[in-house]
Each structure stands twice: as structure tokens, then as C-alpha cells.
C-alpha positions in Angstrom: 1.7 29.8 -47.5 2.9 28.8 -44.0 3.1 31.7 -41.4 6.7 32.7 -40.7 8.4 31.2 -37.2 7.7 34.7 -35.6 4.2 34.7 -35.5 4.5 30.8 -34.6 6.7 31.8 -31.2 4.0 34.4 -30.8 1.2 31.9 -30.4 3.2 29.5 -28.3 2.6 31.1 -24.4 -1.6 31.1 -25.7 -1.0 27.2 -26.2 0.3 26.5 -23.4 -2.5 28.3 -21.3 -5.2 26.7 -22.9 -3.4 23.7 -22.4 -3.1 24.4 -18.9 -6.7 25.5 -18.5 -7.8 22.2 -20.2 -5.9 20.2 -18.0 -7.3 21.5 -14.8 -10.7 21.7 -15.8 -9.5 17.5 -16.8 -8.0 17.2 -13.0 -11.3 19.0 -11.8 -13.8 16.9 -13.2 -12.0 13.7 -11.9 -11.6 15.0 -8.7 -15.1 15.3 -8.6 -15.5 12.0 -9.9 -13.1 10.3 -7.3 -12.8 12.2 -4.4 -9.6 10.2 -3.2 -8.0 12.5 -6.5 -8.3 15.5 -4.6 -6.6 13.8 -1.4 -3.8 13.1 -2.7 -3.1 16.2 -4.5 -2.5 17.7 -0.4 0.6 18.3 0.0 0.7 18.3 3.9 0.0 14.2 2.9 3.1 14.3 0.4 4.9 15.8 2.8 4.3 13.8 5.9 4.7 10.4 3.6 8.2 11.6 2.2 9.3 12.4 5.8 8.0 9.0 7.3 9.7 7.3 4.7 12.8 9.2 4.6 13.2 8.4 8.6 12.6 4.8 8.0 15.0 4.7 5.0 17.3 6.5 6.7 17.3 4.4 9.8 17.5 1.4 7.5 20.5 3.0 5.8 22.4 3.6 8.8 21.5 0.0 10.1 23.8 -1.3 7.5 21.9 -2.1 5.0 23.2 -0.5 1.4 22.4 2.2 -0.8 20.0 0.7 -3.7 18.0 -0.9 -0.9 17.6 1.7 1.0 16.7 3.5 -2.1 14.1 1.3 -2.9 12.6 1.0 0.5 11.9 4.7 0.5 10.2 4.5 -3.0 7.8 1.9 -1.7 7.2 3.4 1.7 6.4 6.9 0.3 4.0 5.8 -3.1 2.3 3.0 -0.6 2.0 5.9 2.8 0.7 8.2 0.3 -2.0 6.7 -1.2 -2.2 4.8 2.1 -3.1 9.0 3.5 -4.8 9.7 0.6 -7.3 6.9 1.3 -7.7 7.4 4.4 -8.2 11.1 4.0 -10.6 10.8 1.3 -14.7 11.0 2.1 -16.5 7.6 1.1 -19.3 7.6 -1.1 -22.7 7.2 0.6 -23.3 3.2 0.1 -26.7 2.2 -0.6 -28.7 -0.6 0.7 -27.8 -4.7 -0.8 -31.4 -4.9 -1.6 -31.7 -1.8 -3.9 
């Protein structure tokens, strides 16, 4: 016999914790598996990429040039300036010898 909707509701905020919990520990492990993951999760590098490339986009904007393309110039500058950071930011792995 299914259970009734009630006890269905009931369970629902449970889900969504464990699913919450089983996405960071997810987000963890890759973080520790690719350290540029934790980068760009920063948000002082969000934040300085969405205001470089709001200036430049703006500045384009008020050059003349119209709305879509100014649009998409900001989309590139911020994804590329963010992982751009986020590289730069992130430590290297330790490189090992050619000969090894």
C-alpha cells in the first residue's frame, strides 16, 4: 500500500539534506582532486572578474557599440577572467622529473 502524501512531504526537507551533504562531500573530493576547483569557488575572484568585465563591457557599450554585443563581450570576458584567476590562483602539482 503506498504511504499517504503526508508522510511523503514529511520526508522531503531529509532528502534534500542528504542530497546536499552528498553533493559537498562530491565537490570536496574533486576539489581535492583538482585544486584549480577550489579556486574558483572564491568569490573575491568572481567578484573581481564580473567587475573587470562589467567596466570593459560597459565602456564598450557606451563607445557605441550595441546591446547583444556588449552583452556577449561581458559573458566572454567574465567565464574566460575567471578561470583565467582561478588558474592563476590555483597551487601547481609538484612535477616530477622527465626521466622518472
Amino acid at each position: 500500500m503506498p504511504r499517504p502524501m503526508r508522510e511523503d512531504l514529511k520526508a522531503v526537507p531529509e532528502d534534500v539534506r542528504a542530497a546536499g551533504r552528498e553533493a559537498e562531500r562530491k565537490l570536496e573530493a574533486t576539489a581535492d582532486e583538482h585544486p584549480i576547483v577550489r579556486e574558483a569557488l572564491d568569490l573575491r575572484l568572481l567578484l573581481v572578474a564580473a567587475a573587470v568585465a562589467l567596466l570593459v563591457a560597459f565602456g564598450v557599450r557606451v563607445a557605441g557599440a550595441g546591446f547583444l554585443i556588449s552583452l556577449v563581450l561581458f559573458v566572454v570576458l567574465f567565464v574566460g577572467g575567471w578561470l583565467l584567476a582561478a588558474r592563476a590562483a590555483a597551487p601547481r602539482r609538484p612535477t616530477r622529473p622527465a626521466g622518472s
